[in-house]
C-alpha positions as CSV (number, residue, x, y, z in Angstrom):
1,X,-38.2,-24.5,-12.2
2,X,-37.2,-23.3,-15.3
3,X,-34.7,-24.4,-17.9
4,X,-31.9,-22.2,-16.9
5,X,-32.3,-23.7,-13.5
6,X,-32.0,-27.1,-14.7
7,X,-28.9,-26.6,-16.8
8,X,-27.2,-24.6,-13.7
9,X,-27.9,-27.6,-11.8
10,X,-26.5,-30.0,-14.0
11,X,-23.4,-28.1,-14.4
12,X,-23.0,-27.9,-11.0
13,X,-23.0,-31.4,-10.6
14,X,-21.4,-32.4,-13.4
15,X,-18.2,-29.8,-11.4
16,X,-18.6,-31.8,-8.3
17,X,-18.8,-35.2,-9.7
18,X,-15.3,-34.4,-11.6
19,X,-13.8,-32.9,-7.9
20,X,-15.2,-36.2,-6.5
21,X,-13.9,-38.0,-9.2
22,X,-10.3,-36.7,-9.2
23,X,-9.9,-37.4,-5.3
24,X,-11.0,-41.0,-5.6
25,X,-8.5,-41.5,-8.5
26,X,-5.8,-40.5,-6.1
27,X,-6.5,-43.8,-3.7
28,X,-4.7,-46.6,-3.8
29,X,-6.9,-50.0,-3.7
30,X,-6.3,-50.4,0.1
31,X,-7.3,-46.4,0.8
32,X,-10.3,-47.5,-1.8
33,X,-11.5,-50.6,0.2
34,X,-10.7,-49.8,3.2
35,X,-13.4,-50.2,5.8
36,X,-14.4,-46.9,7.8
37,X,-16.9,-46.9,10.6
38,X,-19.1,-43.9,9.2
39,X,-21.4,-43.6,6.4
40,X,-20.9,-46.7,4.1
41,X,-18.1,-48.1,5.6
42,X,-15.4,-47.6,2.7
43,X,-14.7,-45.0,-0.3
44,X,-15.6,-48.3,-2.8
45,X,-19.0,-48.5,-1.0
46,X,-19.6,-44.7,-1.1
47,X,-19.0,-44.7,-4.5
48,X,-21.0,-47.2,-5.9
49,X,-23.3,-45.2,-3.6
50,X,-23.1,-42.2,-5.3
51,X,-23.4,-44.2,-8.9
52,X,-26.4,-46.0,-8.3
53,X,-28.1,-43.3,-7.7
54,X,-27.1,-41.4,-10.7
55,X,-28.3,-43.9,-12.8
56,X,-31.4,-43.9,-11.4
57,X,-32.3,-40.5,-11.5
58,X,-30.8,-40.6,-15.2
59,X,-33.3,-43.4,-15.4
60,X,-36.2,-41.1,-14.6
61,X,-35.5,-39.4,-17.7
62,X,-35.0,-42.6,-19.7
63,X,-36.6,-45.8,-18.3
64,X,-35.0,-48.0,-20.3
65,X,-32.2,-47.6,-17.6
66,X,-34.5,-48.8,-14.9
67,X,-33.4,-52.0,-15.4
68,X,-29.8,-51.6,-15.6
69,X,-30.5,-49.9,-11.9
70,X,-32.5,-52.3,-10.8
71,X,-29.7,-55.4,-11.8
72,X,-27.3,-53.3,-9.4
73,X,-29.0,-54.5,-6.5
């Protein structure tokens, strides 16, 4: 993978994450928390999902974030 690659793939998700982003901002707190019976059971859930999990991979580029993952659990 080249470095072109790389930045094409971070755009991309830094497109998405906003799309995500400006659909969850629409929710109210009850459409936020409310408990669904697929995936992770509410939006709230999915989205600390979906967080988590961008820490961590930004923590493979800068371990110092490990811990600030890790403390999520």
């Amino acid at each position: 993978m080249n470095a072109e690659s790389i930045r094409t793939l971070f755009e991309y998700h830094h497109w998405a994450n906003r799309r995500v982003w400006e659909c969850v901002d629409r929710l109210s707190n009850v459409q936020f928390k409310r408990v669904h019976d697929y995936s992770s059971g509410s939006v709230y859930n999915q989205v600390f999902h979906l967080m988590a999990n961008e820490l961590y991979t930004v923590s493979l580029f800068d371990p110092r974030l490990y811990t600030a993952y890790v403390n999520l659990k």
